[in-house]
Every structure is written in C-alpha cells, then in structure tokens.
C-alpha positions in Angstrom: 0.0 0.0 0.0 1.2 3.1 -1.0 1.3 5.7 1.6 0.1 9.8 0.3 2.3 12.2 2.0 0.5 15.4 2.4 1.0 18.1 -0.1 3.4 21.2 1.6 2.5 24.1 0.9 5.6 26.9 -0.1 4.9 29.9 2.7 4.6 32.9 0.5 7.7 35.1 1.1 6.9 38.7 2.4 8.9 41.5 1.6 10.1 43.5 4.3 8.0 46.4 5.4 11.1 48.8 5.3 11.6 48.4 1.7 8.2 49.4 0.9 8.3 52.7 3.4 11.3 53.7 1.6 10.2 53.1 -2.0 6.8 54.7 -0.6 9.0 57.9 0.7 11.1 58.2 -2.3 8.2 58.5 -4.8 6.4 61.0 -2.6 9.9 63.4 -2.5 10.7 62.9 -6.4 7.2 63.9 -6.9 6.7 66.6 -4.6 9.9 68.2 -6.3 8.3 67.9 -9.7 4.9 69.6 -9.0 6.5 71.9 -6.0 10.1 72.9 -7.2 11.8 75.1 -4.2 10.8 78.9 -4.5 14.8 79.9 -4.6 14.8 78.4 -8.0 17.3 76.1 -8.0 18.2 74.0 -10.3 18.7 70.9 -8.1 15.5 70.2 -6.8 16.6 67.8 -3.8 19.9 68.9 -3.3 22.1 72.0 -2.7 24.0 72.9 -6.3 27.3 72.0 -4.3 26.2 68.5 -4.5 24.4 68.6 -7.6 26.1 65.9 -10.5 25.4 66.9 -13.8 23.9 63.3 -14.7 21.3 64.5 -12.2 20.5 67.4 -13.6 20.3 66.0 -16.9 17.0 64.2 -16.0 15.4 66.6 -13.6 12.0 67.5 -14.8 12.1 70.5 -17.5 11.3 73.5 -15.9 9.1 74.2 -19.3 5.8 72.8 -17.1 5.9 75.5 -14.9 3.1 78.7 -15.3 4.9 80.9 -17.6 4.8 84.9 -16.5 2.6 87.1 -18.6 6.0 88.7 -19.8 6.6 85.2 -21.4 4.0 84.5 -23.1 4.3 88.1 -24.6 7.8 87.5 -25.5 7.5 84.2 -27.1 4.2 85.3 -29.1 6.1 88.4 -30.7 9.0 86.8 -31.0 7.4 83.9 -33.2 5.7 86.0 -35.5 8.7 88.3 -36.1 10.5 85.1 -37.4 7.5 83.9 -39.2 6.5 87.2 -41.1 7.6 88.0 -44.4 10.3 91.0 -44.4 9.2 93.8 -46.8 10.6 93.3 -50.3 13.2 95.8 -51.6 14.0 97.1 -54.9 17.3 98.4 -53.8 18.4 96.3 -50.7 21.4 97.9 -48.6 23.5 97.2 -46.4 23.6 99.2 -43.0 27.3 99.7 -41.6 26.8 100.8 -37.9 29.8 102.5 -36.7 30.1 102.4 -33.1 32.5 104.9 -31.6 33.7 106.7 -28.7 34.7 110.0 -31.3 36.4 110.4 -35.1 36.4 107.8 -37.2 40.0 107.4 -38.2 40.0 105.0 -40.8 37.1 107.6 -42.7 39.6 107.1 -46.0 39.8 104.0 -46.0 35.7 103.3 -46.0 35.9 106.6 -48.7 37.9 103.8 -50.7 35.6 100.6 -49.9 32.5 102.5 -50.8 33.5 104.3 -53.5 30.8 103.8 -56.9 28.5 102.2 -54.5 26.2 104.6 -53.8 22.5 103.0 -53.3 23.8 99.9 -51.8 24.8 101.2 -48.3 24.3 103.5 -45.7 25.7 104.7 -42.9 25.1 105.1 -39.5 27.4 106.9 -36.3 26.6 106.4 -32.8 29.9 108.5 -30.9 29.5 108.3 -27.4 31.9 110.6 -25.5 32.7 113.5 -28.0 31.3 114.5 -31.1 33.5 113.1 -34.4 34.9 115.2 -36.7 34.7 113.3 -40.1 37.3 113.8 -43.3 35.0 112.3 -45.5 31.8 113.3 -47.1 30.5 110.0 -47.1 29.9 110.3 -43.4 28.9 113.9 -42.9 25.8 114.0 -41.5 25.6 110.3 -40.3 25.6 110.9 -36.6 22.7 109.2 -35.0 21.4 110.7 -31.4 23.8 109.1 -29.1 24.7 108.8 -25.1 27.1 107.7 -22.9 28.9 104.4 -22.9 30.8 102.2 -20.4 32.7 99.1 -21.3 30.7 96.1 -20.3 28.0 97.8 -19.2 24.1 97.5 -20.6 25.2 100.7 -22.1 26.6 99.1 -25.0 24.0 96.9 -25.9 21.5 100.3 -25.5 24.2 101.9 -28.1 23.7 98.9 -30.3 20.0 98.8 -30.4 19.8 102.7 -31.2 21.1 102.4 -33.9 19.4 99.3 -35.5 16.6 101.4 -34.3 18.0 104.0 -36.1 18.6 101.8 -39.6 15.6 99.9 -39.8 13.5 103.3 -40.1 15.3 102.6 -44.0 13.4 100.1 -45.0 16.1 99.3 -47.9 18.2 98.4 -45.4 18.2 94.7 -45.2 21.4 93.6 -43.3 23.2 95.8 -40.7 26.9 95.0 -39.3 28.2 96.7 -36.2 31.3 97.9 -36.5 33.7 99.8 -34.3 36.7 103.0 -34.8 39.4 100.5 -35.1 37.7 98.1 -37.8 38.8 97.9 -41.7 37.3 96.1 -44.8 39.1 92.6 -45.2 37.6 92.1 -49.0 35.7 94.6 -51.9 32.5 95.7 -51.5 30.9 93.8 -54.1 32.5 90.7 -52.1 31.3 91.4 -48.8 28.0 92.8 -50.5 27.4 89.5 -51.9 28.1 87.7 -49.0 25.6 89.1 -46.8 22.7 89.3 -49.1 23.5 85.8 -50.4 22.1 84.1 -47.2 19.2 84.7 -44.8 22.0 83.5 -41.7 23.0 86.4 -39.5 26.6 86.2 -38.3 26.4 86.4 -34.2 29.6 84.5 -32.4 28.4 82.0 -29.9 29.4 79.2 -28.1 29.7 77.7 -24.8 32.1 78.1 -22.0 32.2 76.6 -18.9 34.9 78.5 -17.6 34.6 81.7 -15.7 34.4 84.0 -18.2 31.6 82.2 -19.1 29.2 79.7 -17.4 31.1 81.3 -14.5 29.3 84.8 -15.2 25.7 83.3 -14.9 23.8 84.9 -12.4 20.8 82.7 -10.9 18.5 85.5 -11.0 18.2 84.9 -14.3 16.6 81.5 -13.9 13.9 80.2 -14.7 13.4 83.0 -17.9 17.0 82.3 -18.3 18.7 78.8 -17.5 22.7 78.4 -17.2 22.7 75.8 -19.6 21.2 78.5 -22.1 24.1 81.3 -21.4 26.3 81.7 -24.2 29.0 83.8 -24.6 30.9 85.5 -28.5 31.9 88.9 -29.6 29.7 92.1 -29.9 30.6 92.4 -33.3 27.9 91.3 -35.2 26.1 91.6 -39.2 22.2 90.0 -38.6 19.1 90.5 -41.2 16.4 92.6 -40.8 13.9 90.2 -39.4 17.0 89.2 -36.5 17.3 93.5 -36.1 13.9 93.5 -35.3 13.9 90.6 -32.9 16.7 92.2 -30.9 14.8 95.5 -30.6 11.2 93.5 -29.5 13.0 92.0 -26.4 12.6 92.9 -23.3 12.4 90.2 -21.2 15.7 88.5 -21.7 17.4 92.3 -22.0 16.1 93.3 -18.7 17.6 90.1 -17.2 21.0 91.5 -18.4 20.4 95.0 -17.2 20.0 93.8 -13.6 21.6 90.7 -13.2 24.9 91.1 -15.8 27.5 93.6 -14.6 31.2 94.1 -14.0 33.2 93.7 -10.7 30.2 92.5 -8.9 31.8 88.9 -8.2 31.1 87.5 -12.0 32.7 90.2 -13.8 30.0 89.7 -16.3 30.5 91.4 -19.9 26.7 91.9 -20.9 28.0 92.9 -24.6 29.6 89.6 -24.9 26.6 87.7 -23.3 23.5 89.2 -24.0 23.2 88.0 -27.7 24.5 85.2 -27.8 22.3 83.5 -25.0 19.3 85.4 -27.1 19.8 83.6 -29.9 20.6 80.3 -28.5 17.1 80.4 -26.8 14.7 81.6 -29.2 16.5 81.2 -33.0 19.9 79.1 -32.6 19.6 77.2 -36.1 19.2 81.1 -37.8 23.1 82.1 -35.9 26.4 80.9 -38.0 28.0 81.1 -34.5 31.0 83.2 -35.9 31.2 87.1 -36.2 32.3 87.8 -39.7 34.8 90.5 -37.8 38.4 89.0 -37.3 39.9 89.7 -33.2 43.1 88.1 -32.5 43.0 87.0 -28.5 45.8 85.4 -28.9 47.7 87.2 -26.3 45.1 86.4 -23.6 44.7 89.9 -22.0 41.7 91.4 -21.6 41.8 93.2 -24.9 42.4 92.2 -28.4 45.8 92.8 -30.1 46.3 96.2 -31.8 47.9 96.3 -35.1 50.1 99.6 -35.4 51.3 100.6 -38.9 54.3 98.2 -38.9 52.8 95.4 -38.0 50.6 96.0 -41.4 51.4 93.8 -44.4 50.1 92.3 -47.0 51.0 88.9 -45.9 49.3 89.9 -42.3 46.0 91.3 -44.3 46.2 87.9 -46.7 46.4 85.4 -43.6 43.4 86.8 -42.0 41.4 86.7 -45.3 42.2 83.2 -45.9 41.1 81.9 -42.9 38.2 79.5 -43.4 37.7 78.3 -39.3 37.0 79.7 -36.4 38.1 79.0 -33.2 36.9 79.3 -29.6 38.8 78.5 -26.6 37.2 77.9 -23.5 38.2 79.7 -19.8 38.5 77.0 -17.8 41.7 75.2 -16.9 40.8 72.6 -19.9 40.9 75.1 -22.7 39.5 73.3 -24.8 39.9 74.2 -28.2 36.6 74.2 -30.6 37.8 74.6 -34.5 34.4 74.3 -36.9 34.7 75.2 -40.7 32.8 78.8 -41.6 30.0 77.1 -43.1 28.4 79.5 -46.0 25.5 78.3 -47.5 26.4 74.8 -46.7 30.1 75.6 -48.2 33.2 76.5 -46.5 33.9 79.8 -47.5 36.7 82.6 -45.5 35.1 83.9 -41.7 36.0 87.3 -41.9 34.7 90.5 -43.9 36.3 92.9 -41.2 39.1 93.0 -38.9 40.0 95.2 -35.7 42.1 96.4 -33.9 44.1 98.9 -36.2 45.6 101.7 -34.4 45.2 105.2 -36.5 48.5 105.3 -37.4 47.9 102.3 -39.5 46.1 104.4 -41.8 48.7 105.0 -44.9 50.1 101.9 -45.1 46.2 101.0 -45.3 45.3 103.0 -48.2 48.7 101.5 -50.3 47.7 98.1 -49.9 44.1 98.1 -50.2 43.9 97.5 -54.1 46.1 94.2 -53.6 44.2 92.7 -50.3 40.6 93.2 -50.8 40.9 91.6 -54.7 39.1 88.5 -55.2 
C-alpha cells in the first residue's frame, strides 16, 4: 500500500516592510519636487548645487511645465511671428554699416575707398559716445545718430547697439546691418562682402559655450527660470544680422532686462553683458538662424583682456592675406581645460573665408592701409 504524504505548501515570502516605506518615501519626495520645485529656483530640486552631479541634472523634470509669466507668453508670441513674417521686399536692398565709436572715425579714408561707386547699396550710420566726431569724408557727414554715454561692459553698450538698429531699420532698404567699431577695416571689396551678406538669410552672431569663468562662471541665478545656465552663451559684440534678427533684438525685453540687472562688472562675475547678451538670445529663441562666428576678425591670442592692436608696422600684405584666408574659427574655453573648438565657416552649406572685417588697427595704420588696399581686398 502506497502511503500519500500530504502536499506542503511553499509559505509565500513577504517582503520586508522597510523596503516598501522607503520606496513609498522616495516616490512622494521625487514627486513633490516635480509639482512643487523650491521657491529659490534652483536648479537641483533635492539637493544644494554643491552637491548637484550633472547626470542629475540631466534628467530633472524641465522646468518648461511651470506657469509661464505674462512677460513670457508676450515674449515668445512676438518673437514667433517676427520670425515667421515675411520681411518687406526691396528694390534696392542695402546694407547698413553701424559704426560704433567713442569719437572720429580714423580709418574715414579707408571706408571713402571701400564704398567708393556704390552709392545706393549702403548707408551709414554713427553712434559717438563721449565727443562729437569730426569726419574727413563726405560719405559720413551727417551720419551721426542721437547718441549717449557708454561704459565698457555695461548695458550701455547693448542700448548703443540697439539705437542704432533702431535707427537703420527706419530705411526700409536696409536689409542687413553690421556693427562695427573705430578701429575696424574692410578685409575684402565691397561687391565681395556685399554679396556675402545678401547671399544668405544666416546672420553672423559668435556664440558658443564656456564653462569657464568668463563664461558659465558669469551666470547669475537670478536669471533663472526665464533664463537657464545651460542656455548662457557667450561671443563677440561684433555682429552683421538681417532685418527680421534687427527687429527681434529691438522687440525684447524680457531677456534684455535680465541683463540689465543681473549682468554687470566687478560684482563677483565680472559679467560682460555685450559679450553675453546675444549670444544667450539667440541660442534660446532662434539658434539654427546664428552661424556662431562674427564675420569680424579679433586676434585674442595674447590672452589679456583686450584684443591685439595692429600699429602701422605690423601692417602687411601677408598679415592682411592670412586673416582673409582663414576658413575656421576657433573658440577656446576659460576653464583650466581650454578646450579648443575649430568648426569650418559654413556659408551656405560651403566653407567659405570667416571674416569681412578686422580690428584692432591703431590710426596710425592708416597710410600703409590705403597703399595696400587694391592688392588685399581683390578676389
């Protein structure tokens, strides 16, 4: 006889209650900190920014859920339709040259030369900030624009800048408008340079990132949340944009005020807002309508906190060639890295030479200028 052993039953294993409290309690926080995020703004949501990793930052909830502020919603509706409008049509499309100057124009010749049997295809515009310019040419006679006090790295220089693209757009011929200093010369002919500006709907803003201090290291958190640090850019003032970008710079006013008050010299950043201000505009709201290189050559090669200045030997033809030829440009970050970025000057979808202007020329540069002009700027 074969004996039946009861069937065992297997006890059903229970998981420990801790497990589930702490599962339980780390749902509730991650949660809370995605509907509730801390009033300060921070960017970490659970943790001070000391401790903050950027692999956690890089999948914290966007901060793009949150109620926007009626000065948002503004911005971002008139900002859209400016890049979605069609520009009015010219007959006779010119190109503005925005001269922005403490005084005299010292290289007034030399333009004389650039412009000279152009007429109708330009125009010209002064903003002289400390003393009123005495020009030597009749091409610019006149051209002074209403203008006020500047300080270097100041909002006062991005005010300076939009007067006169306020200024240039009342021509409604005028259909792309480079800002240009005293110390800056033509690098190429007019029908060149000309043809390289109205041959593409790109405007020609320097931007990149840097996460040194001159950089990241100027963000100020009192931008945030209109203005995130992983949104700040920094590139040269120097800039050649369309009409429809003109307009678009003169429009804002949210992301401008955030400059005004929050990016300032010798307060701790040092920040430059000339140097910022556009850059991180563009990134946010049209980055694929930037080429992300000014079409105005600076050698910062000697790592001060000023260009180099060319005085009238250091003039050549060889030195005026070189910087024409150049078909890259380069950024190098602030940090102790510094990393160097090298993209080809894309034009079109072609690499083509960066640069239509260079500064810093000293005004005794002037002859040896005018001698070689004919030989540099041919095509």
């Amino acid at each position: 006889m074969t004996v039946m052993m009861p069937q065992r039953h297997r006890a059903v294993a229970k998981k420990p209650m801790w497990i589930i409290v702490l599962l339980s309690m780390v749902s509730v926080v991650l949660i809370g900190a995605y509907v509730f995020p801390p009033r300060s703004y921070s960017k970490c949501y659970l943790f001070s920014s000391s401790v903050c990793t950027p692999s956690f930052k890089d999948w914290l909830p966007s901060m793009g859920r949150r109620e926007r502020t009626d000065e948002e919603i503004i911005s971002s509706v008139v900002i859209r339709d400016i890049l979605s409008m069609p520009m009015p049509v010219s007959k006779s499309p010119k190109i503005a040259l925005m001269f922005l100057t403490p005084g005299s124009l010292p290289f007034e010749k030399l333009w004389e030369k650039f412009l000279q049997g152009q007429e109708g295809r330009y125009s010209i515009y002064v903003h002289a900030s400390r003393e009123k310019p005495v020009h030597t040419s009749s091409l610019f006679a006149g051209r002074d624009i209403h203008s006020d006090a500047v300080v270097w790295g100041l909002i006062s220089m991005v005010d300076a800048e939009k007067r006169l693209l306020a200024n240039a757009l009342e021509d409604v011929d005028n259909q792309f408008f480079v800002l240009l200093s005293d110390s800056c010369v033509p690098l190429h002919s007019f029908d060149y340079v000309y043809n390289y500006l109205m041959g593409t709907n790109a405007s020609f803003i320097d931007c990149f990132k840097d996460p040194g201090p001159h950089g990241t290291g100027r963000y100020s958190m009192e931008m945030f949340p209109e203005i995130d640090e992983r949104d700040f850019r920094k590139g040269a003032q120097w800039f050649a944009v369309t009409r429809r970008h003109a307009l678009m710079i003169l429009a804002d006013n949210l992301y401008y005020k955030k400059f005004k008050l929050y990016c300032k010299p010798a307060e701790g950043r040092n920040c430059i807002a000339d140097e910022h201000y556009l850059p991180t505009l563009f990134n946010m709201v049209d980055p694929g309508g930037i080429s992300n290189w000014s079409v105005t050559h600076v050698d910062w090669s000697e790592g001060k906190w000023h260009p180099r200045s060319y005085s009238a030997a250091d003039v050549t033809y060889d030195l005026l060639k070189n910087i024409t030829a150049i078909d890259e440009n380069i950024h190098v970050t602030s940090d102790d890295n510094k990393l160097v970025m090298q993209k080809p000057c894309l034009w079109n979808g072609l690499k083509r030479p960066c640069y239509l202007f260079a500064r810093k020329f000293n005004p005794e540069a002037l002859d040896n200028l005018l001698k070689l002009f004919t030989s540099y700027t041919s095509v």
